[in-house]
C-alpha positions as CSV (number, residue, x, y, z in Angstrom):
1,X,27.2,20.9,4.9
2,X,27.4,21.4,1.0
3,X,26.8,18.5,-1.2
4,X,30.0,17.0,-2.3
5,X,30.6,16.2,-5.7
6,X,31.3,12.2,-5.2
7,X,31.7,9.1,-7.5
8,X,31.1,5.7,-7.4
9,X,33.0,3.0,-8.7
10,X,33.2,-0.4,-7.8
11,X,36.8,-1.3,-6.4
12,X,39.6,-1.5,-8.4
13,X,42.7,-3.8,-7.3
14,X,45.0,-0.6,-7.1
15,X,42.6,1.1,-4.4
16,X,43.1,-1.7,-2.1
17,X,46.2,0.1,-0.3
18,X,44.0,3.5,-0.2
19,X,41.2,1.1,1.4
20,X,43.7,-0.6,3.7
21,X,44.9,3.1,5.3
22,X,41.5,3.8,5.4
23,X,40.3,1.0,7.9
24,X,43.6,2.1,9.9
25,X,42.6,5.5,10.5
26,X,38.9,4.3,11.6
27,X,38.7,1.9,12.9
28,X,42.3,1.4,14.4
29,X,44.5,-2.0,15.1
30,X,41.7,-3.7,17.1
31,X,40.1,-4.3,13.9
32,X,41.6,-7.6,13.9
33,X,40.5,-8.6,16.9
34,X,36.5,-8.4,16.3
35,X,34.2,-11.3,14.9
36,X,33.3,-9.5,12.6
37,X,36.5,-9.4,11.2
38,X,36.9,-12.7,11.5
39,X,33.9,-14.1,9.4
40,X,36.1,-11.9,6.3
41,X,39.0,-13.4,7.6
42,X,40.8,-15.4,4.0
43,X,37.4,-14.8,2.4
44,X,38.2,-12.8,-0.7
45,X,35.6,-10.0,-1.1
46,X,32.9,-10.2,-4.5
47,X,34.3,-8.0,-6.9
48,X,30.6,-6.9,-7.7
49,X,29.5,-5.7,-4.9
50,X,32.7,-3.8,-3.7
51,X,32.7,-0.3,-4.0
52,X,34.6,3.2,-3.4
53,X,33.9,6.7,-2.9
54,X,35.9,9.3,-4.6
55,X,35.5,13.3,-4.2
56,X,37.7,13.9,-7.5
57,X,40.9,11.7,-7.3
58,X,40.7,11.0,-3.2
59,X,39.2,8.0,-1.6
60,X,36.7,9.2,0.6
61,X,34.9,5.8,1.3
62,X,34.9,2.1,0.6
63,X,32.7,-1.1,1.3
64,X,33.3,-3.8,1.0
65,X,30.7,-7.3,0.6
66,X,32.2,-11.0,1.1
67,X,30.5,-14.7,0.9
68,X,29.4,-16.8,3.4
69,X,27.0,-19.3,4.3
70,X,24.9,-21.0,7.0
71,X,22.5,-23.6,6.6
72,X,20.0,-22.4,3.8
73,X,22.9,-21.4,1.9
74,X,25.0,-18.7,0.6
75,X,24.6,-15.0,2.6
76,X,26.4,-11.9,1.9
77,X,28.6,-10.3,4.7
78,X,28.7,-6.4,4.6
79,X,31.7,-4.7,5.7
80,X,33.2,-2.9,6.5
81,X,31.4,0.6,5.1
82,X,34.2,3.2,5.7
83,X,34.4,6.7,5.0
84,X,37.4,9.4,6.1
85,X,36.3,10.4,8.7
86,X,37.0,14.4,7.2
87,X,34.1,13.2,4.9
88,X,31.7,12.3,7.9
89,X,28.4,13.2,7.7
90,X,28.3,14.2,3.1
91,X,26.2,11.3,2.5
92,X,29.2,9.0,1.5
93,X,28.1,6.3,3.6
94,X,24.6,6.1,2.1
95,X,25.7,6.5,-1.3
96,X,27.6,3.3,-0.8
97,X,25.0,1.3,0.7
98,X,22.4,2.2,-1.4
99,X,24.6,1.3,-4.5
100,X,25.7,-2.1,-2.9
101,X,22.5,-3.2,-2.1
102,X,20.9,-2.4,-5.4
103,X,23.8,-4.7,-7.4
104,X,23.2,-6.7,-4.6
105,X,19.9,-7.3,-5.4
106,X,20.5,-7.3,-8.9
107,X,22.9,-9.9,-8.6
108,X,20.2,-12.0,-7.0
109,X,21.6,-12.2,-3.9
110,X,18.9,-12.9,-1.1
111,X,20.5,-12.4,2.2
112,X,23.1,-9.6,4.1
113,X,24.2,-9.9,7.1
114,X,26.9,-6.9,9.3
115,X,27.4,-6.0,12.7
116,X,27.0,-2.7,13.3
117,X,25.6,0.4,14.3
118,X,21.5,-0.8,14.7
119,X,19.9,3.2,14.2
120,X,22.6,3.9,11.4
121,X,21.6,0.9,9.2
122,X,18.1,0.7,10.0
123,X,17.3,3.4,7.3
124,X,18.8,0.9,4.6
125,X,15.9,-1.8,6.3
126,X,18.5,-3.8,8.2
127,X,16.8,-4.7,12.0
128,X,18.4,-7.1,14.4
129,X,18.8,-10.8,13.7
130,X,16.4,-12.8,16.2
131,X,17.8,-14.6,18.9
132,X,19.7,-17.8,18.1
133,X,18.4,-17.8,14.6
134,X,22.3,-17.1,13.2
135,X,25.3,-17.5,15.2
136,X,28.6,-15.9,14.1
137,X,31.9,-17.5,15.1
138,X,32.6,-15.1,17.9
139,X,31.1,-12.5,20.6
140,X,29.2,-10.2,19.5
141,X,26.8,-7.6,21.0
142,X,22.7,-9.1,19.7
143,X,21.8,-5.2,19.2
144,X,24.4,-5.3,16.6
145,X,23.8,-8.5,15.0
146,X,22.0,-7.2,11.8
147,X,20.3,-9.0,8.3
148,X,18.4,-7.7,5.5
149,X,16.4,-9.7,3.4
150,X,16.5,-8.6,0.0
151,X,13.3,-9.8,-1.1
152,X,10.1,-10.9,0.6
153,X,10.7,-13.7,3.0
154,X,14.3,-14.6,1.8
155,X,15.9,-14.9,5.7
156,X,12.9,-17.9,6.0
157,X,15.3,-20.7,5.0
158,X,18.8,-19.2,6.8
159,X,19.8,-20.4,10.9
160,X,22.8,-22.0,12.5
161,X,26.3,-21.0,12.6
162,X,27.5,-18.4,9.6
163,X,30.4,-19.5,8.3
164,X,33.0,-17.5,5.8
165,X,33.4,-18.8,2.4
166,X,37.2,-18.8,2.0
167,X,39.0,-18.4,-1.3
């Protein structure tokens, strides 16, 4: 497929009904329903590090990033990365990673966590959290439990239970 002529931005308050519609249509009503969801649960997202996808004036993707902690201290929790699903495989997806985990880092944040996809967000670095070193509040398949370090050796002080900073 043709390279699609996509912008970045980080999240403004009016996109958040565009966003909302767009987790509907992806990843349906059992949203709610996943661990995932939630550790994001009353945890307002970081403004920063929250960005959208636009081909022209259409939302074509979103991510978000929220706070939480577990002893060691504060972690980032990514998700969810959306994109329409008539946008699928453009490069939306990576476009948003990549620009969330650079202000991430910029923003000297040392730790993100997601549960996902394992062979999708392996290309960004993410690999499986080890057994029992984090627990999330909830099920949650181990393949799928993912982290990134976003320096050298910044996961070395994190373990126990993560647990969403609420606003």
């Amino acid at each position: 497929m043709s390279p699609l002529p996509v912008s970045i931005r980080r999240e403004h308050p009016d996109d958040g009904p565009a966003i909302e519609r767009l987790h509907a249509r992806a990843f349906g009503p059992g949203r709610f329903a996943r661990t995932a969801y939630r550790l994001r649960e009353g945890a307002a997202a970081l403004p920063d590090l929250c960005l959208t996808a636009h081909v022209e004036t259409y939302l074509a993707g979103s991510i978000r990033v929220g706070p939480a902690e577990a002893e060691g201290g504060r972690l980032l929790v990514l998700g969810p990365l959306t994109v329409d699903p008539s946008f699928a495989d453009r490069g939306i997806g990576s476009a948003l990673m990549k620009a969330c985990l650079d202000a991430a880092r910029k923003g000297g944040h040392r730790l993100v966590i997601l549960v996902g996809d394992a062979p999708y967000y392996r290309r960004f670095g993410f690999a499986p959290v080890p057994p029992g070193r984090l627990v999330l509040p909830g099920p949650v398949d181990p393949g799928r439990f993912l982290w990134l370090p976003l320096a050298e050796g910044a996961e070395a002080p994190f373990s126990g239970l993560v647990r969403p900073i609420r606003s």
